[in-house]
C-alpha positions in Angstrom: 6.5 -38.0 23.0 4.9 -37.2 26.2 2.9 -33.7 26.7 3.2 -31.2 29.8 0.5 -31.1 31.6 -0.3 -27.6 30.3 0.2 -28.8 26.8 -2.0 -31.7 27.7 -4.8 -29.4 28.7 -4.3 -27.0 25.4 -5.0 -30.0 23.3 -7.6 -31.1 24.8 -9.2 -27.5 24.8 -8.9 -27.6 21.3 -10.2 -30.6 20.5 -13.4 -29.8 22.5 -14.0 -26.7 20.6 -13.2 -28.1 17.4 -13.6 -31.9 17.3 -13.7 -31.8 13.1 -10.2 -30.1 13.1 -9.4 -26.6 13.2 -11.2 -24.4 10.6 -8.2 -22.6 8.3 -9.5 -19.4 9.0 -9.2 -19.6 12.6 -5.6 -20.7 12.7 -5.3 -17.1 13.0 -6.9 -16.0 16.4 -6.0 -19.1 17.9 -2.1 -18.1 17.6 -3.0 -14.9 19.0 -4.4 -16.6 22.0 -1.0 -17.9 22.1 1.0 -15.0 23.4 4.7 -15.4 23.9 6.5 -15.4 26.9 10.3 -14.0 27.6 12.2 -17.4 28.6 14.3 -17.3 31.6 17.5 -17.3 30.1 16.1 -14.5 27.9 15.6 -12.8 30.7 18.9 -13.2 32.5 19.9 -12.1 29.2 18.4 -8.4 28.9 19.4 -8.3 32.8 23.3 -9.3 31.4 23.0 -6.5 28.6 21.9 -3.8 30.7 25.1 -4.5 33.3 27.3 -4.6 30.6 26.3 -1.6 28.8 26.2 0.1 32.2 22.6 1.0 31.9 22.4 1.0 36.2 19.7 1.8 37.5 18.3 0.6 34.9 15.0 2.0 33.4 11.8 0.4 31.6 12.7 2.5 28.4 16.8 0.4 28.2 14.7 -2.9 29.5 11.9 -2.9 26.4 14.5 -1.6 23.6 16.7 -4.6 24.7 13.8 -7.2 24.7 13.0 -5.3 21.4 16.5 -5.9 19.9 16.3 -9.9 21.5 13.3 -10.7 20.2 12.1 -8.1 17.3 9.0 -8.0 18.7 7.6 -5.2 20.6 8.4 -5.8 25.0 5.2 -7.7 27.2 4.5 -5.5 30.2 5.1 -9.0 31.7 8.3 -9.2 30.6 9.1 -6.1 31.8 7.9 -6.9 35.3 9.9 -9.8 34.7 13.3 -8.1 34.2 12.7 -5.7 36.8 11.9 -8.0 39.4 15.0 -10.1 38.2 17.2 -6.8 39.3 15.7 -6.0 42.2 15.6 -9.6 43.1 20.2 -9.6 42.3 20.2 -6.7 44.1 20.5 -4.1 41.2 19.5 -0.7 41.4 16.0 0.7 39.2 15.7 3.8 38.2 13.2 6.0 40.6 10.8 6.6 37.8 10.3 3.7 37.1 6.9 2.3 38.4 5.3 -0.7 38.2 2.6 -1.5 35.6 -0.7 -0.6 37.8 1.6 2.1 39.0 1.6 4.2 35.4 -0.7 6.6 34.0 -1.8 4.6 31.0 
């Protein structure tokens, strides 16, 4: 089975740093390293939702309780972004408090 490039690299940055095999008690922080990421269609999913439910314009609050529900895992600020630029991008009105990440008070 052939590896993505970016997979390739992964590997390969692993078995740099730990040419013996990976220790068991780092299994731990390594997989934190390993954030997820909202897939596309996960994405086009939440955006789906927030239509149907009639959440328009929608807000960051009905965009991270969906990803919430979707993934049981508390939202990414990147997947956030993700979704909003996603409506803005269809067209799809935000709501005016929203703000951008760099945008918010904390």
């Amino acid at each position: 089975m052939a590896l993505s490039g970016l997979l390739t690299k992964i590997v390969a940055w692993l078995r740099a740093g730990y040419p013996q095999g990976v220790p068991d008690r780092d299994y731990v922080p390594l997989f934190a390293l390993l954030s997820r990421r909202l897939p596309e269609a996960q994405v086009r999913q939440v955006v789906d939702a927030l239509i149907e439910q009639g959440a328009i314009p929608a807000d960051r609050v009905d965009v991270g309780v969906l990803i919430t529900k979707l993934t049981n895992e508390m939202p990414l600020e990147s997947d956030i972004a993700r979704v909003r630029e996603h409506l803005l991008a269809a067209g799809w009105p935000i709501d005016d408090a929203w703000s951008e990440p760099d945008e918010d008070d904390g």
